[in-house]
MIKOL-601416 format. One line per field, with one value per residue (C-alpha): residue number from 1; residue in one letter; x, y, z. Coordinates in Angstrom, 3 decimals. Layout:
N
pos = c(NUM,...)
code = c(A,...)
c1 = c(X,...)
c2 = c(Y,...)
c3 = c(Z,...)
***
This chain:
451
pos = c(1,2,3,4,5,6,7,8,9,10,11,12,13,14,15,16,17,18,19,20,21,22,23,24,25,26,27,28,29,30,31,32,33,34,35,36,37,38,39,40,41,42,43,44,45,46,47,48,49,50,51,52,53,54,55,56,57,58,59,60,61,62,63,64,65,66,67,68,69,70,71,72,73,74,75,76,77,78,79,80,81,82,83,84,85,86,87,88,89,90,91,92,93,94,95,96,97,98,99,100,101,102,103,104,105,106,107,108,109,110,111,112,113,114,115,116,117,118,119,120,121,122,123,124,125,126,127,128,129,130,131,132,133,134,135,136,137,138,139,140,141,142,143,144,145,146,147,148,149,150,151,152,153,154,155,156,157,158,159,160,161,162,163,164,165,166,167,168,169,170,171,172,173,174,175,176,177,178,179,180,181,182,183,184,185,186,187,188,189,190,191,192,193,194,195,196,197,198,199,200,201,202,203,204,205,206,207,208,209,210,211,212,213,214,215,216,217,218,219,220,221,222,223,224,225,226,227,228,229,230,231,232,233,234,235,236,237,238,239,240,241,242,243,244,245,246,247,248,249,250,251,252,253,254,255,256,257,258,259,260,261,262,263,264,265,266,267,268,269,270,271,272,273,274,275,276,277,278,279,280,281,282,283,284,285,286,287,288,289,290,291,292,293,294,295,296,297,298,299,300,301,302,303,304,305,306,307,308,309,310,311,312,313,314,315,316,317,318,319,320,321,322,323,324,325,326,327,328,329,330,331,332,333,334,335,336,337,338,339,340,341,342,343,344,345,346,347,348,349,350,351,352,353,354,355,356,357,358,359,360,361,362,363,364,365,366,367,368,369,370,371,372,373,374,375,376,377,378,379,380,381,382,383,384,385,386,387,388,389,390,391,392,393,394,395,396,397,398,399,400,401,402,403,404,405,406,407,408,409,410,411,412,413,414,415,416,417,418,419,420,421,422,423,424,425,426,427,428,429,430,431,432,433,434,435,436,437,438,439,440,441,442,443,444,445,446,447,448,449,450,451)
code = c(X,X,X,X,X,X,X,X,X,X,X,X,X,X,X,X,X,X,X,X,X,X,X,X,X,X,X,X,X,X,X,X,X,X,X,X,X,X,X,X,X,X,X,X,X,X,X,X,X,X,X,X,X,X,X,X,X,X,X,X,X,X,X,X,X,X,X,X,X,X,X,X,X,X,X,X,X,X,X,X,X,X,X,X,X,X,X,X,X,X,X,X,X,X,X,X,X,X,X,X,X,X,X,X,X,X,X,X,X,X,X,X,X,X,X,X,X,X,X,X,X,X,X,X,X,X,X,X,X,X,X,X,X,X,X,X,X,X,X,X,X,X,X,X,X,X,X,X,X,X,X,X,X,X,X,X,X,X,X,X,X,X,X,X,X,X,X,X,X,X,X,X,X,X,X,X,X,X,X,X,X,X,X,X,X,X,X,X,X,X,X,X,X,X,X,X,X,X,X,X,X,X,X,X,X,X,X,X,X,X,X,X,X,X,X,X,X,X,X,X,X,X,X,X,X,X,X,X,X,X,X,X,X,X,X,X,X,X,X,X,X,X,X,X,X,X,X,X,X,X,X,X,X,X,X,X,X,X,X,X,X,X,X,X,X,X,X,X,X,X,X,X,X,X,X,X,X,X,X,X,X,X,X,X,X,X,X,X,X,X,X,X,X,X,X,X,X,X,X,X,X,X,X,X,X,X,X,X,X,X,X,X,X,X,X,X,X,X,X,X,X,X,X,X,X,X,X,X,X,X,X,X,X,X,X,X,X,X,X,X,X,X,X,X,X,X,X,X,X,X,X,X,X,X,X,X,X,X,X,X,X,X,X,X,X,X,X,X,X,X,X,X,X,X,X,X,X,X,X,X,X,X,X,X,X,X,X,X,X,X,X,X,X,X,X,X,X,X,X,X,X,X,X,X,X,X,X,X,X,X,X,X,X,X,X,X,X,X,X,X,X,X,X,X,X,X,X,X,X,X,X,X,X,X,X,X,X,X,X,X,X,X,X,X,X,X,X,X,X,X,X)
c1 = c(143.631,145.099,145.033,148.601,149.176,146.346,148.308,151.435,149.238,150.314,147.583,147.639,145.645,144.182,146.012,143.385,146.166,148.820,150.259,151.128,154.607,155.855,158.491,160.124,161.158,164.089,165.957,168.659,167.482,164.486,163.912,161.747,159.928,157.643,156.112,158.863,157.860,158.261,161.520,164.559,165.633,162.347,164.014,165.938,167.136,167.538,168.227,166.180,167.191,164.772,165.842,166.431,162.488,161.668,163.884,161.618,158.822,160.240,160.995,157.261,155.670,157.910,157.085,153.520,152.565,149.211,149.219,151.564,152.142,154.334,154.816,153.908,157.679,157.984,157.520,159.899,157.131,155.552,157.635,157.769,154.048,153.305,155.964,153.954,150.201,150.904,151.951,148.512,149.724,147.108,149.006,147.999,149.666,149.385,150.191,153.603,152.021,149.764,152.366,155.285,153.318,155.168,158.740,161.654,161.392,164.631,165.999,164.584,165.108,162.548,160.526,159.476,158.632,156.673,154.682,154.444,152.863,150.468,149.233,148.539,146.989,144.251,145.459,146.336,144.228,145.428,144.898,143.026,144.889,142.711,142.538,145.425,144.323,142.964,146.261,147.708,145.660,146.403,150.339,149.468,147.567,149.889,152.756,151.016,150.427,153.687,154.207,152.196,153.903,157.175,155.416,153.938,157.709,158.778,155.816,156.949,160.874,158.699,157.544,160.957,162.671,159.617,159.963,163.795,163.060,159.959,157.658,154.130,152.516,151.398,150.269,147.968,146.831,145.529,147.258,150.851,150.390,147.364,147.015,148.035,150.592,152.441,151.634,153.790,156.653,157.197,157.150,159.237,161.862,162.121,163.138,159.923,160.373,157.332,154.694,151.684,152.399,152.708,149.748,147.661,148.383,145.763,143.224,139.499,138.327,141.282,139.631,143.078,142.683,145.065,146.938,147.306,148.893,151.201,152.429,152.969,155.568,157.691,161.123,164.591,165.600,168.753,169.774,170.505,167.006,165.867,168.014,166.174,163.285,163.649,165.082,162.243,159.272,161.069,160.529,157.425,156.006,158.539,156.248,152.801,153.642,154.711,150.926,149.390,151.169,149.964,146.489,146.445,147.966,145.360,142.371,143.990,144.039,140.593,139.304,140.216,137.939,134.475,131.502,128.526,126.308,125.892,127.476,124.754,122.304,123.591,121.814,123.233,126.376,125.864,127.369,130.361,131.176,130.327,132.857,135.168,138.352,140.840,141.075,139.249,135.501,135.307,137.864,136.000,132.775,134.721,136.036,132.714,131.105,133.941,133.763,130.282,130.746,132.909,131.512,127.882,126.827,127.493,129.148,129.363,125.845,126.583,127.188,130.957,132.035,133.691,135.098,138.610,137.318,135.788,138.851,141.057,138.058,138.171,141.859,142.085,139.327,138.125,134.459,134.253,133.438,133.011,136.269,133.994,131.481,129.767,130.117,131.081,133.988,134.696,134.803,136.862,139.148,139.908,140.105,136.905,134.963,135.368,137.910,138.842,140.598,138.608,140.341,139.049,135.646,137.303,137.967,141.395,141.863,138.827,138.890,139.986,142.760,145.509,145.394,147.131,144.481,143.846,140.050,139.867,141.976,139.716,136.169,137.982,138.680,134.881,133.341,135.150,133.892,130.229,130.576,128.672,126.481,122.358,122.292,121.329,124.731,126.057,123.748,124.954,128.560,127.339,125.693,128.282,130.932,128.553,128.941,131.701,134.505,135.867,138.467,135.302,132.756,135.081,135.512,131.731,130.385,133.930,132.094,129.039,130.055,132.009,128.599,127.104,129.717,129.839,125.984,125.728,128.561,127.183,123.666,123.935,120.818,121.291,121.868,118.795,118.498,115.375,116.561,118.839,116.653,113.740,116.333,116.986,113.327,112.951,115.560,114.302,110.950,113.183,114.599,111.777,109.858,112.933,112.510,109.027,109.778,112.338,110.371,107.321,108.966,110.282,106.877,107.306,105.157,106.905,105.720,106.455,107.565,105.807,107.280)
c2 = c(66.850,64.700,61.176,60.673,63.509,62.074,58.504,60.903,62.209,61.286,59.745,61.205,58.936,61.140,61.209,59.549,59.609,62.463,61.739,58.060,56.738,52.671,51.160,48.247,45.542,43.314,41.785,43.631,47.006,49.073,51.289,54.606,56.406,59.710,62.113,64.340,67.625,66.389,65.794,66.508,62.956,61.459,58.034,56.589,53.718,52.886,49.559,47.202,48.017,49.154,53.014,52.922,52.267,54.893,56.961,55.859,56.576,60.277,61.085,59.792,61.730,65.121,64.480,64.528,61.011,59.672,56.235,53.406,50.728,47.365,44.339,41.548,39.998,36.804,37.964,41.298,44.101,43.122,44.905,48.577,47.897,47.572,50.883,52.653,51.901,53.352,56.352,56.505,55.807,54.123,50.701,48.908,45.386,44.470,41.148,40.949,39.397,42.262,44.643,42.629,42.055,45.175,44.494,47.103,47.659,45.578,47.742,48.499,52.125,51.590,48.595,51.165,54.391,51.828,50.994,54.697,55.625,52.548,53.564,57.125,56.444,54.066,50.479,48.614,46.864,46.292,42.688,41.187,41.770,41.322,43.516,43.225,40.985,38.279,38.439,37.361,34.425,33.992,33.310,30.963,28.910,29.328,28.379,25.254,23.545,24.064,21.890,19.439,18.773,18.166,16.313,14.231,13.977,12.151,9.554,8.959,8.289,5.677,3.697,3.488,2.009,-0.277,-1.369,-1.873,-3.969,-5.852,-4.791,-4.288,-2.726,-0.118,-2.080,-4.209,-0.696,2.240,5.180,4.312,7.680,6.702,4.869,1.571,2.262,4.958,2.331,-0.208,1.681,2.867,-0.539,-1.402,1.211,0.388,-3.204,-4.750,-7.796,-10.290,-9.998,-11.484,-8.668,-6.195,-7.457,-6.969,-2.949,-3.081,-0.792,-1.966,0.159,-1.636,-3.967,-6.281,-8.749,-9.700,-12.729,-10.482,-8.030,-9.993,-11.652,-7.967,-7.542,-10.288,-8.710,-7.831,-6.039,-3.901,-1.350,1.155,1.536,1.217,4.217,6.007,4.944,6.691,9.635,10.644,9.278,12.137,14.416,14.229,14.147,17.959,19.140,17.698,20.186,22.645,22.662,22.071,25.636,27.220,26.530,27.932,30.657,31.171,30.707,33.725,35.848,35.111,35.743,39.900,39.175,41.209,39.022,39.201,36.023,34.672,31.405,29.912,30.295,27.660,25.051,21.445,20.533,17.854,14.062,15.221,17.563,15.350,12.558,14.590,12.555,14.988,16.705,16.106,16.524,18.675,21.150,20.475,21.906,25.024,25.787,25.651,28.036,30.304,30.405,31.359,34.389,35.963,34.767,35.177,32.582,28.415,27.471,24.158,23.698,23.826,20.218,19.230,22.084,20.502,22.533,22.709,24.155,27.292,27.509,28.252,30.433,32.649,32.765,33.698,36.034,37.194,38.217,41.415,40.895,44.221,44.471,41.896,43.360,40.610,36.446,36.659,38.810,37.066,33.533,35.029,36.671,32.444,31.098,29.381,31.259,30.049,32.355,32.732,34.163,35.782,37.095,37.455,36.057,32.595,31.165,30.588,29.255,28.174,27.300,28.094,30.511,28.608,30.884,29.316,30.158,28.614,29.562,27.513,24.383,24.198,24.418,21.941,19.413,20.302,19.504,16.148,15.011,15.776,12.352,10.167,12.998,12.815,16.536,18.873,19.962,16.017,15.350,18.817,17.226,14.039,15.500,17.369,14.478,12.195,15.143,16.781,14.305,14.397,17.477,19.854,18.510,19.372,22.782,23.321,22.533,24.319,27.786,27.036,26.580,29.648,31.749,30.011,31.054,34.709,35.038,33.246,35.520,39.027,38.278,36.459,34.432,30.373,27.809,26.857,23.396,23.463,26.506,23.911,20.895,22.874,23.375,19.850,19.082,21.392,19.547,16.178,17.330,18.742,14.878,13.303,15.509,15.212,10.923,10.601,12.351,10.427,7.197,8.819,9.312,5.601,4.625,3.784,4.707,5.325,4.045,4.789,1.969,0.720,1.951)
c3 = c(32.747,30.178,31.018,31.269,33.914,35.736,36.075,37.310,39.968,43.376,45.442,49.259,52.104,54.747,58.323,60.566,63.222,63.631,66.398,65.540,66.168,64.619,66.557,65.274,68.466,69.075,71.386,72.182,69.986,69.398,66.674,67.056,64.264,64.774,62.303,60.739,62.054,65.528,66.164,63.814,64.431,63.698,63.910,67.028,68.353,72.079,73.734,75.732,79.472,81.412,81.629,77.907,77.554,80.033,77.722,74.475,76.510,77.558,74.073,72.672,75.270,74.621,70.153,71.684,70.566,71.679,69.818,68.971,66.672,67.461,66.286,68.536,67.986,70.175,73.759,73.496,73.632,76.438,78.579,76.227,76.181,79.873,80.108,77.504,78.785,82.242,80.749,78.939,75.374,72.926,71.931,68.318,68.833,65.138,63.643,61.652,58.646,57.857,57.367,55.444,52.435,50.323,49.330,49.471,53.199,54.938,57.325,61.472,60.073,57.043,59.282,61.798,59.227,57.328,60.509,61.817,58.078,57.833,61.699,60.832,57.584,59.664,58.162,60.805,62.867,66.546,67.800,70.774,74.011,77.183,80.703,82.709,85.607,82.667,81.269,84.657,84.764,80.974,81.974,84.852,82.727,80.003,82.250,84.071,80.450,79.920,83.380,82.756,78.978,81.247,83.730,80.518,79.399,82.395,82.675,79.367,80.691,83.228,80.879,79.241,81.952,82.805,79.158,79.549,82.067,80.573,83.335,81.440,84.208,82.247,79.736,82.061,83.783,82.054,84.170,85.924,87.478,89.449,92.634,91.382,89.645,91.917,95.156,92.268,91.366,95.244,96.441,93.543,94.172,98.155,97.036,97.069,94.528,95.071,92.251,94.690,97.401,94.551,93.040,96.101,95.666,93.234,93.851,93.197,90.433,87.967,85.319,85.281,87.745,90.312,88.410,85.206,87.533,88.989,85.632,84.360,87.246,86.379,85.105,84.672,87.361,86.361,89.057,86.251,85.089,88.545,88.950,86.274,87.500,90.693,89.210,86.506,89.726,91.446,88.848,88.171,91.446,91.363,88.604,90.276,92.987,90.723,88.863,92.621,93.349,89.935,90.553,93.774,92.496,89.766,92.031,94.524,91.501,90.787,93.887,92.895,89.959,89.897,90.574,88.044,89.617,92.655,92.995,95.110,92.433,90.113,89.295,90.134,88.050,85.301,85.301,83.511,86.080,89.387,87.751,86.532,84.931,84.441,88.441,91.186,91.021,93.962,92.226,89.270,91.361,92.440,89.351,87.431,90.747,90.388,86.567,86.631,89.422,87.109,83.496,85.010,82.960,83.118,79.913,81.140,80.479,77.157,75.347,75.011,77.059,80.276,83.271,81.521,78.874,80.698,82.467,79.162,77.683,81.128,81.302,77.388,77.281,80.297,80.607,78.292,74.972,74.197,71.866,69.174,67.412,66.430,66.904,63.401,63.965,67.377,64.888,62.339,65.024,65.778,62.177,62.759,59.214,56.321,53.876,50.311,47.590,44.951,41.896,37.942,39.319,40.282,43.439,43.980,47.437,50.320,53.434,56.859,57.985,59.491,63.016,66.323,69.100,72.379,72.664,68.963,69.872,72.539,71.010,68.799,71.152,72.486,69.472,68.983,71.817,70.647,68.686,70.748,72.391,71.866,72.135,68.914,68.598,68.936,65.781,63.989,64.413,62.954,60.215,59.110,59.427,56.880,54.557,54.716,56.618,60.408,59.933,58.397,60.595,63.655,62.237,61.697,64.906,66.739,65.004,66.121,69.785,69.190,68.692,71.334,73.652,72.349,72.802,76.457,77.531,75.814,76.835,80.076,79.484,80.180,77.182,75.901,74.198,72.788,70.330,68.597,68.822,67.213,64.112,63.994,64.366,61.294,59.601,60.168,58.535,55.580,54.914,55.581,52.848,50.760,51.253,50.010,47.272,46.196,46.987,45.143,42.215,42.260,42.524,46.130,49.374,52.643,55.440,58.851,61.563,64.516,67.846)
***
C-alpha cells in the first residue's frame, strides 16, 4: 500500500460498548441518540415531564440499551438519572468539558450522537457520584450552607442599621449574634434606652469591659432603622431554626447508615473538639461518635481536621472508596496534583487544575489552619510556605491530608503521628548535614547549643 492510500485509510475504534445511548439534557427538552440499527429513528427528542422520561426510558429499554451517557448540565439530569438507575441502566455522568473540545458539533441532534459515539468507543470517563443515601445527606448539607450564607446576609443587614445609628456594639464585641449581643439588640428593640442597664447584659466571658460597653451604646435612635433592625433580628433567628431543623434532619438520616465501629470504643476527643467554637461541643461530641460509626475510623485525630470537616467529607463521600483506585487518583479526582502541558518537549503550562470541590476547599481550609500547629504536618505546611509561598504551601499540605484521609478510610487503621514525625526527623538530619557543610566549607565549625 502506497503511502498516499494509506493516509486515505479510514481509521475504525473498536465498540467497547454496543449498546450505548448519549442524551443531550435541557431544561425544557431532551435529546435521545441510540445506535443506528436499533431504531429507525435513532434520534428523538421528548420533553422534561415526568411521563415524557418514563417514555425515554421505555424507548431505551425496547433499543435494548444497557448504558448511558449525560452531561451533568446544572441540576437537570438528576431526575432522568434517578428514572434511569431504577430501571437498571448503567449511567456515565461525564463532565461537559471533556467532550466539547472538537468543533463542528452545534446542534442537541449532533450534541447527543457525538456523546452516544464517544461512550461506545470507551472515551468517556463517568464522574464521581456517591450511593444514594450519601447523596441525601450530600443535599442537606448542601442546602444548610446555603442557610447559613442567608443567615450571614442578615447579620450583615444588623450591623448596617447599628452603623446607621452609630451604635458600635459590634465593634466593642466580637459576635453580635452571641449572648451579649442578642440580650442587646432585644432590650434595644423593646425600648430599652439606658446604656448602664444595657451594659450590665454583658456576659462574663467578653474582654470589653462594662464602661466600653456602655459608651458603644450611645446613639441615634431613628425608628426607621430600629425598624430594620427588628425586621432582619427576625430573620435570622427564621434561618437559625431553619439550620436547627436541617441538622436534625441529617442526623435521622444517618442513623439508617451501616455501622463499621463501635462508638463506645473511641478514644477521648481532643481539646479542639471539647471547646468546640463553631456549635456546641456536645454536638460537636456526637457528631465526631457518629462520624466514626459510619467512617470506622476518627479523622478528627488527624491535625487540622476539626468535626466540621468530617462532616462535609462524610456527606460528600460517604465511606466507600472503592470507586478510587489509588490516593493519587482520589487527589487528582480534587485538583489537588500537580498538572501540565507538555508539547515539543517544553512545558507549556504547570500547576493545579482549577476544579470546584467541596472535599478540596475543605482540606484547604484544614491545612491553613496547620500554621501555628507543632504537629509534623504543621511543620510540612511551614516548610513549604518558606519555599514555595502561602497559596502553594496550602496546596501541598491540602494533598497530603488528602492521602491521609484516603488511607485512614481504605485501611481503617488509626492516624499514626510518629509515621510523619520520623520523616521530619529524617529531614532535620538532611539540613543539619546540609549546614555543616556549608559552614565547613567556609571554614567554620558548628556547634550545637546548650539546652
Amino acid at each position: 500500500m502506497s503511502r498516499k492510500q494509506a493516509s486515505k485509510k479510514k481509521v475504525v475504534l473498536p465498540i467497547l460498548h454496543p449498546n450505548a445511548a448519549g442524551i443531550d439534557i435541557g431544561a425544557t427538552e431532551i435529546y435521545v441518540a441510540v445506535p443506528p440499527d436499533r431504531d429507525p429513528d435513532s434520534v428523538r427528542m421528548f420533553l422534561t415531564f415526568t411521563a415524557d422520561l418514563n417514555a425515554l426510558a421505555d424507548w431505551l429499554q425496547e433499543c435494548r440499551i444497557q448504558t448511558v451517557a449525560m452531561e451533568s448540565t446544572g441540576v437537570y439530569w438528576i431526575p432522568l438519572m434517578q428514572i434511569l438507575q431504577d430501571r437498571g441502566l448503567e449511567i456515565y455522568l461525564v463532565n461537559a468539558k471533556h467532550v466539547k473540545n472538537v468543533p463542528g458539533r452545534r446542534t442537541d441532534v449532533s450534541d447527543c450522537q457525538w456523546l452516544q459515539y464517544l461512550h461506545s468507543v470507551g472515551l468517556l470517563r463517568a464522574s464521581f457520584r456517591p450511593a444514594q443515601d450519601v447523596c441525601a445527606i450530600r443535599s442537606l448539607l448542601r442546602h444548610r450552607d446555603s442557610l447559613i450564607e442567608m443567615a450571614t446576609c442578615h447579620v450583615h443587614h444588623m450591623q448596617k442599621a447599628l452603623d446607621q445609628m452609630n451604635l458600635q456594639i459590634h465593634h466593642v464585641i466580637s459576635d453580635i449574634t452571641g449572648t451579649t449581643g442578642l440580650a442587646i439588640i432585644d432590650e434595644i428593640l423593646s425600648g430599652e434606652r439606658d446604656t448602664e442597664k444595657l451594659a450590665q447584659l454583658r456576659d462574663p466571658r467578653i474582654r470589653a469591659s462594662q464602661e466600653t460597653i456602655a459608651k458603644s451604646l450611645v446613639g441615634d435612635y431613628r425608628p426607621e432603622h430600629l425598624f430594620t433592625l427588628r425586621q432582619v433580628l427576625a430573620l435570622y433567628r427564621e434561618y437559625q431554626g431553619k439550620i436547627v431543623a436541617c441538622e436534625a434532619e441529617m442526623q435521622r438520616l444517618m442513623k439508617a447508615f451501616e455501622s463499621r465501629a463501635d462508638p463506645s470504643s473511641l478514644p477521648p476527643p481532643k481539646d479542639s473538639v471539647k471547646k468546640c467554637k463553631v456549635m456546641n461541643p456536645a454536638r460537636a461530641i456526637a457528631l465526631r461518635e457518629e462520624a466514626y460509626r459510619i467512617l470506622g475510623v476518627d479523622l478528627t485525630t488527624i491535625p487540622g481536621i476539626s468535626v466540621l470537616h468530617v462532616q462535609t467529607i462524610l456527606a460528600e463521600l460517604g465511606s466507600d472508596m472503592s470507586k478510587f483506585r489509588s490516593s493519587g487518583a482520589f487527589s487528582s479526582w480534587m485538583g489537588l496534583c500537580p498538572d501540565n502541558d507538555i508539547s515539543g518537549g517544553k512545558v507549556l503550562w504547570s500547576g493545579t487544575r482549577k476544579v470546584k470541590n467541596r472535599i478540596a476547599l475543605t482540606l484547604r481550609m484544614a491545612a491553613q489552619s496547620l500554621q501555628q500547629s507543632q504537629s509534623a504536618l504543621g511543620e510540612f505546611y511551614r516548610r513549604m510556605r518558606a519555599k514555595l509561598g502561602a497559596p502553594k504551601a496550602i496546596t501541598a499540605t491540602a494533598h497530603k491530608l488528602a492521602r491521609i484521609v484516603y488511607h485512614l478510610l481504605t485501611t481503617r487503621q488509626p492516624y499514626d503521628d510518629s509515621v510523619f514525625a520520623k520523616a521530619e526527623e529524617r529531614y532535620r538530619k538532611r539540613t543539619e548535614n546540609r549546614l555543616k557543610a556549608q559552614a565547613q566549607a567556609l571554614g567554620f565549625t558548628l556547634v550545637p547549643a546548650e539546652a
